[in-house]
C-alpha positions as CSV (number, residue, x, y, z in Angstrom):
1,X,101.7,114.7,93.9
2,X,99.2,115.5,90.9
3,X,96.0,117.6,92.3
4,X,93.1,117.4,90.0
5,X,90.3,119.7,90.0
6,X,86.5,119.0,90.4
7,X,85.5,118.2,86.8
8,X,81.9,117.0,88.2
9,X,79.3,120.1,86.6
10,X,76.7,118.7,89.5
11,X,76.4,120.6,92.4
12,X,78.3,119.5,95.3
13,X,78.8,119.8,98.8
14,X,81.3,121.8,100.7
15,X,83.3,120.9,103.7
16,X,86.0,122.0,106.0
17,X,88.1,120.3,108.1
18,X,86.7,121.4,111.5
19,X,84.4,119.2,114.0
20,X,81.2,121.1,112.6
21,X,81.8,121.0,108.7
22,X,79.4,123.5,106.6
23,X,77.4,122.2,104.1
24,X,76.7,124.7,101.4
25,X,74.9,123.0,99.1
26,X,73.7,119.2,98.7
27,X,74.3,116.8,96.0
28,X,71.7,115.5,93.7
29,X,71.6,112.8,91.1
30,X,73.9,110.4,90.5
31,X,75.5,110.1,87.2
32,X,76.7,106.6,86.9
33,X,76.2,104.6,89.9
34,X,79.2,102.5,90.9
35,X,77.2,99.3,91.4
36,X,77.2,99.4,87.1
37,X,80.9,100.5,87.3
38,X,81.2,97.4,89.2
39,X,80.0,94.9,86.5
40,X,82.5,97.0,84.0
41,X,85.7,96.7,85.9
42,X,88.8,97.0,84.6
43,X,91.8,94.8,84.8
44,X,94.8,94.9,86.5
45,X,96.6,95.8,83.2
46,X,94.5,98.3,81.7
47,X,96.8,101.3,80.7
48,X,94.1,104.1,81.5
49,X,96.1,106.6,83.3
50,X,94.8,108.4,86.5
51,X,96.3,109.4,89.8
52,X,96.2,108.0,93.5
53,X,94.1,107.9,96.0
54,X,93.8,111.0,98.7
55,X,92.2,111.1,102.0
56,X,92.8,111.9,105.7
57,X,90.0,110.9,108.3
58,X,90.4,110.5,111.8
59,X,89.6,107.6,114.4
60,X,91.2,104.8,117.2
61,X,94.1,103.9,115.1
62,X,96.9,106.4,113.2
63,X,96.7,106.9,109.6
64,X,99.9,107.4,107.6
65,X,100.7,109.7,104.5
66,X,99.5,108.8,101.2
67,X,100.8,109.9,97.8
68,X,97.8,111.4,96.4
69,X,95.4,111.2,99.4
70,X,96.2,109.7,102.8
71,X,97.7,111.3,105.4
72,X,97.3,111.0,109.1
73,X,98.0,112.3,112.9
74,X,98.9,110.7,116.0
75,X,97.5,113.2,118.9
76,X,94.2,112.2,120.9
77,X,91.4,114.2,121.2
78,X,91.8,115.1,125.5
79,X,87.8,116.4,125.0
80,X,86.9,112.5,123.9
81,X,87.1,109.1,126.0
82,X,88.4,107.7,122.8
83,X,91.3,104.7,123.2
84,X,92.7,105.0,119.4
85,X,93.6,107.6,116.4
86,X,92.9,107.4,112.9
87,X,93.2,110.3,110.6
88,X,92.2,110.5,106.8
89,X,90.2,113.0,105.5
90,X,89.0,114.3,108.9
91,X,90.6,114.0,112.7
92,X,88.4,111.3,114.5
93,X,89.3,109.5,117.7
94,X,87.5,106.1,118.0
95,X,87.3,103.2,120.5
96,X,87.9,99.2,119.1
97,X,84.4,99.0,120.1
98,X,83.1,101.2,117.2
99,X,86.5,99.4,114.8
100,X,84.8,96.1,115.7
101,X,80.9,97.1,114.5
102,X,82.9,98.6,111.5
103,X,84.4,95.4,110.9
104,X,81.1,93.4,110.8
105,X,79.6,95.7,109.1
106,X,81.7,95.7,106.2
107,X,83.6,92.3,106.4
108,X,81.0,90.4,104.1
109,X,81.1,93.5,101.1
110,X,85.5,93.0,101.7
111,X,85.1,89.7,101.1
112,X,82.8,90.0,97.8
113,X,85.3,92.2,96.2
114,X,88.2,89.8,97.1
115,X,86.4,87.8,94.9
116,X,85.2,89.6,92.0
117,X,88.2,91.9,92.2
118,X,91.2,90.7,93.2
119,X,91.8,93.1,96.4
120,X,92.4,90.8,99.8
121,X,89.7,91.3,102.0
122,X,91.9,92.4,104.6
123,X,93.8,95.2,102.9
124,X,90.3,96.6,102.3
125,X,88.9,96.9,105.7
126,X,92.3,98.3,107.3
127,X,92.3,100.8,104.5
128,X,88.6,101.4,105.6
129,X,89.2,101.8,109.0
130,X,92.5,103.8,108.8
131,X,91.1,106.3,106.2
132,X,87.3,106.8,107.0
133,X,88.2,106.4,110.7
134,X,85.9,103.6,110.6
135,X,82.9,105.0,109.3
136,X,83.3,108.5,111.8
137,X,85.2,110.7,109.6
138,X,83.6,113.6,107.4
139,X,83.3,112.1,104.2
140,X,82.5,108.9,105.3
141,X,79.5,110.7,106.6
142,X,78.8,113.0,103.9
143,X,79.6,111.5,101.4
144,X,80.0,107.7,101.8
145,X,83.3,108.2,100.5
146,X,85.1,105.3,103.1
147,X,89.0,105.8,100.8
148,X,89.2,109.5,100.7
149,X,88.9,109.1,96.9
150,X,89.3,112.5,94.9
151,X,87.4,113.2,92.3
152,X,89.9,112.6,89.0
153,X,89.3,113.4,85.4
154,X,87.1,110.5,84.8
155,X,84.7,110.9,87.5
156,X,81.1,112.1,86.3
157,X,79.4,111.0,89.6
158,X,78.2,113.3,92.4
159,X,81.0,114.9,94.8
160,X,81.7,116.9,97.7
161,X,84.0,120.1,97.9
162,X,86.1,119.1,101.2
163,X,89.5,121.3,102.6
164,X,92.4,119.1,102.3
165,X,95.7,120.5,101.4
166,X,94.3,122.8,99.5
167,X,90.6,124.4,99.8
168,X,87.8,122.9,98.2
169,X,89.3,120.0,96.9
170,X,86.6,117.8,95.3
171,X,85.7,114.4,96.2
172,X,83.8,111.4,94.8
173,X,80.5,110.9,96.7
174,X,78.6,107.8,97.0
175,X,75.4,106.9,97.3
176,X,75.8,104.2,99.7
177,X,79.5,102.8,101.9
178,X,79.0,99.6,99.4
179,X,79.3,101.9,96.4
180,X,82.9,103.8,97.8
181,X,84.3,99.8,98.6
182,X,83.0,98.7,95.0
183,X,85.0,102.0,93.5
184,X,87.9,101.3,95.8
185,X,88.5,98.1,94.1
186,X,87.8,99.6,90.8
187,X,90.3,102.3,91.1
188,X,93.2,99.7,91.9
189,X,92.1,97.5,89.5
190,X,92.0,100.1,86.5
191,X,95.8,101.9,87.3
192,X,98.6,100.1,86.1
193,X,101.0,100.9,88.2
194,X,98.9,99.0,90.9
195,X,98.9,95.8,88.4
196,X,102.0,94.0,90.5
197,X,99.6,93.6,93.2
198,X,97.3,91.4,91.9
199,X,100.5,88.8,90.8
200,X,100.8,88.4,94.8
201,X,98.8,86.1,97.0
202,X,95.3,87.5,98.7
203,X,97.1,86.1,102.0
204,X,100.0,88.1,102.1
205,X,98.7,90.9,103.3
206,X,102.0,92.0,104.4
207,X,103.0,91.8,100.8
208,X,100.2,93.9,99.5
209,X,101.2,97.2,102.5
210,X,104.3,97.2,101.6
211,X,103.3,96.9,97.4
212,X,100.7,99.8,98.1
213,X,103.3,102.0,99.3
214,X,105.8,101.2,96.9
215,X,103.1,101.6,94.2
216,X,102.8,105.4,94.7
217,X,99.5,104.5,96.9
218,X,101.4,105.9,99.9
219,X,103.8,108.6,101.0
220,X,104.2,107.9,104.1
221,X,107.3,105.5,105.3
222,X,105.5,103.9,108.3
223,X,102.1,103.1,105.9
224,X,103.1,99.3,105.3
225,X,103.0,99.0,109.1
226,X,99.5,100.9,110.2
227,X,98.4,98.8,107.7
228,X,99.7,95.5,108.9
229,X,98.8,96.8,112.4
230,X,95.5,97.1,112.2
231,X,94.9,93.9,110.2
232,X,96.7,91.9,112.6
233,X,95.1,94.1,115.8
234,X,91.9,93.3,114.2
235,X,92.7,90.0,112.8
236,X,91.4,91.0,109.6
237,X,93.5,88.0,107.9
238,X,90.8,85.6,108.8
239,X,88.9,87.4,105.7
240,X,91.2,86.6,103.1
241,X,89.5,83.2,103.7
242,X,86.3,83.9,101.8
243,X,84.7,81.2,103.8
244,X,85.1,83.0,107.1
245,X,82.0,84.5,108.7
246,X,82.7,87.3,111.6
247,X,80.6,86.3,114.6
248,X,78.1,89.0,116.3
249,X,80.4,91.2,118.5
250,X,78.9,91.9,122.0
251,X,80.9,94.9,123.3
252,X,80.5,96.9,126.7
253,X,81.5,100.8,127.4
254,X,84.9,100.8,128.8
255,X,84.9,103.1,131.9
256,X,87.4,105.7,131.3
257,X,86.6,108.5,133.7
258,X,90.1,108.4,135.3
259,X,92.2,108.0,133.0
260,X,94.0,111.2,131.8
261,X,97.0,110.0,130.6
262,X,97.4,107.9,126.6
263,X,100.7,106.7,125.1
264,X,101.4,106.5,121.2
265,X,102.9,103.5,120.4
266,X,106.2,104.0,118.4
267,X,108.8,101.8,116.8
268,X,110.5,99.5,119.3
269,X,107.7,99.6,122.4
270,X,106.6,97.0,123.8
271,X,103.9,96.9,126.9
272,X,106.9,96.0,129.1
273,X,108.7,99.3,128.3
274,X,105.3,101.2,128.4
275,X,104.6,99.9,131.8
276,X,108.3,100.9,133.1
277,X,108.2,104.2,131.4
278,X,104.7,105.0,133.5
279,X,104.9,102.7,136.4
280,X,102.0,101.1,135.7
281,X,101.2,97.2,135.6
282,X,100.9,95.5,131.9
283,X,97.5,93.9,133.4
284,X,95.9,97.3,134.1
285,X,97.2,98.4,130.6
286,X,95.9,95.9,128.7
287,X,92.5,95.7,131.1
288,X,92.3,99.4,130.2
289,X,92.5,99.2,126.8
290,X,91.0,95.7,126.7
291,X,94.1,93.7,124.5
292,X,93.8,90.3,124.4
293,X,97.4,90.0,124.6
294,X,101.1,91.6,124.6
295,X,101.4,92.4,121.1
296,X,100.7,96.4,120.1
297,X,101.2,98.0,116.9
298,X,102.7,101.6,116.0
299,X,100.2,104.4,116.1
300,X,98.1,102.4,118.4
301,X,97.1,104.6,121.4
302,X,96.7,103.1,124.8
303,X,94.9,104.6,127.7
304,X,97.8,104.3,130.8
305,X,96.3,106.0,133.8
């Protein structure tokens, strides 16, 4: 893995990787904003060189590894009445409520880059959601960095000093969410090693996971499948058709007040073998957790009892 230091001379931000992060100093102007970057984009086969992407935030659904930012955890927060975990940049526990606004929210801005860019709609918002814990994570909030996407050599924008493996590692900050999904798509666009991608169909998003990983985008082994999981939890695929329009989501508190007890799912459970394993009924699991069927994904966790 290549670290590269903060080569911004603005002032930037500082953050840790605890619940209260410190802010020692704020950002100002904005060098470049991506929004131009975005009318300058690079092909597929440009052969400027750069490393990968880095992050680790936190929310409902778990986050895997990635070769120059993404890594992720599976443990729930006990202190939160949250249903799944996604980790990037910072440890966030969120419920599909709060995934679903994130999904509307962003879906129409996936979709405009699928088209200018190349990048299938749904591989954007499952990146989104797995590494900015959809929208709750640290830098997403800081810094409207939704990618956990370090600052590089080439960056001249604003950016945030944020504890990752090492401390103080600098980051990109935006100055809007839009800006960080614009640069996302410029970032795979403007590596070669990433131009293999764009040979592949936008609706095989299956494809893409498994291309990002073996790209370099990702380190860990399970990433193709968090990936897949979320866009097919989510549905996300109905994106890659540029015509699809989400429709308002009308959502309700789920009432968790008993329940004490969450299950992580790993390879080879189904909600037959979770029920056995805690003597509960499949109905009251997937009432609790509100599933719309039997299928779960690994790193989804499910409130039991």
């Amino acid at each position: 893995m290549i670290l590269v230091g903060c080569a911004s001379n603005k002032p930037v931000i500082r953050t840790t990787k605890s619940s209260s992060a410190k802010v020692k100093s704020t950002t100002q102007k904005t060098s470049t904003s991506n929004s131009q970057k975005a009318n300058t984009a690079t092909n597929p086969n440009n052969k400027n060189k750069e490393i990968v992407v880095k992050t680790k935030t936190n929310s409902t659904i778990t986050l895997p590894k990635t070769d120059t930012a993404i890594k992720t955890s599976s443990s729930t927060n006990k202190s939160t009445n949250k249903v799944e975990v996604l980790q990037a940049t910072t440890r966030v526990v969120v419920t599909p409520d709060i995934v679903k606004k994130y999904i509307n929210t962003y879906s129409p801005q996936a979709q405009k880059n699928m088209q200018n860019f190349g990048v299938p709609a749904s591989i954007t918002l499952a990146q989104g959601i797995l590494e900015s814990g959809a929208g709750t994570g640290d830098l997403s909030i800081q810094a409207n960095n939704h990618f956990g996407i370090k600052c590089h050599k080439e960056w001249k924008g604003d950016s945030i000093l944020h504890d990752d493996d090492a401390k103080n590692e600098c980051f990109r900050k935006y100055s809007s969410p839009i800006d960080s999904y614009i640069d996302h798509s410029l970032f795979l666009t403007s590596r070669p090693w990433y131009s293999g991608l764009f040979k592949l169909s936008k609706t095989d998003y299956k494809a893409w996971a498994k291309g990002l990983k073996d790209a370099g985008y990702a380190t860990d082994s399970k990433y193709p499948e968090k990936i897949i999981g979320i866009i097919e939890r989510y549905e996300l695929f109905k994106f890659d058709d540029v015509n699809y329009k989400s429709e308002p989501i009308l959502v309700e508190p789920i009432e968790k007040n008993n329940y004490t007890v969450t299950h992580e799912v790993i390879q080879g459970d189904s909600l037959y073998s979770i029920s056995k394993k805690y003597n509960v009924n499949i109905e009251d699991i997937k009432k609790a957790n509100r599933l719309e069927n039997d299928n779960v994904s690994i790193g989804q966790v499910l409130l039991i009892k």
